[in-house]
C-alpha positions in Angstrom: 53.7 -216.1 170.3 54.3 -219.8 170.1 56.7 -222.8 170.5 57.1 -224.5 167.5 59.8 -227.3 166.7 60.7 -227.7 162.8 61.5 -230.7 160.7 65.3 -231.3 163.0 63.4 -231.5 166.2 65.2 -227.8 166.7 62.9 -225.4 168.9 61.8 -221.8 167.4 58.9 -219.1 168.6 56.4 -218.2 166.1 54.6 -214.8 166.5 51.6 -214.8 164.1 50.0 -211.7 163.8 46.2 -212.5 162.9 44.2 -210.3 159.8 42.8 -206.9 161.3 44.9 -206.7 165.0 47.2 -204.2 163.9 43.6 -201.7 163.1 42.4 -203.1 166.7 45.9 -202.2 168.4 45.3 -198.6 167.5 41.6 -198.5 168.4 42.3 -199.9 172.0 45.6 -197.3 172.0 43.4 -194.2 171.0 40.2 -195.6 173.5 43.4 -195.2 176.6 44.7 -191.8 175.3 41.2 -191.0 175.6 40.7 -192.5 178.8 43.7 -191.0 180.2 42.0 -187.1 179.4 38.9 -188.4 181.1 40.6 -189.1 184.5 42.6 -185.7 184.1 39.4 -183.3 183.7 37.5 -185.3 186.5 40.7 -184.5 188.5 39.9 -180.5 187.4 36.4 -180.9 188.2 37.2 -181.3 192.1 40.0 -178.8 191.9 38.0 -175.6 193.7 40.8 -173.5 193.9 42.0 -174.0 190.4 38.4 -173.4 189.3 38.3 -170.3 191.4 41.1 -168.8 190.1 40.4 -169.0 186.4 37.0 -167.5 187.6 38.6 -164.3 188.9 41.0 -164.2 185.8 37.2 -164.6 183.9 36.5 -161.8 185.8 39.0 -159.4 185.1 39.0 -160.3 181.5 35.6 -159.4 181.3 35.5 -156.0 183.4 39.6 -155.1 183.4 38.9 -154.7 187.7 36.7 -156.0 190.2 33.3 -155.6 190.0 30.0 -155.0 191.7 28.1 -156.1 188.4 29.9 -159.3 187.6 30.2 -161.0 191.0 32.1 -164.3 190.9 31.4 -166.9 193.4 
């Protein structure tokens, strides 16, 4: 955005929007989306007790009860 003046000496803004940005815009928008998911699975990754759990709920998918064959750590 810029300050312009036209032919009366009155003051206006001009916004120029350059060839390609708007492709750009959506590139950087999908690169945050993407960074955003990042940050939430590293958050997972230190999240023992939430890995635990859906260990156990592996567990019992797999053998319908606990099990001496399937031991989950």
């Amino acid at each position: 955005v810029h300050r312009a003046r036209v032919g009366d000496k009155r003051e206006v803004v001009v916004k120029v929007q350059s060839p390609g940005v708007e492709k750009l815009m959506m590139i950087d928008i999908i690169n945050l989306q993407i960074h955003a998911e990042n940050e939430k699975q590293i958050g997972y990754e230190f999240d023992f007790e939430r890995e635990a759990n859906a260990m156990e709920k592996l567990q019992l998918t797999l053998m319908g009860e606990p099990s001496i064959f399937l031991v989950v750590p």
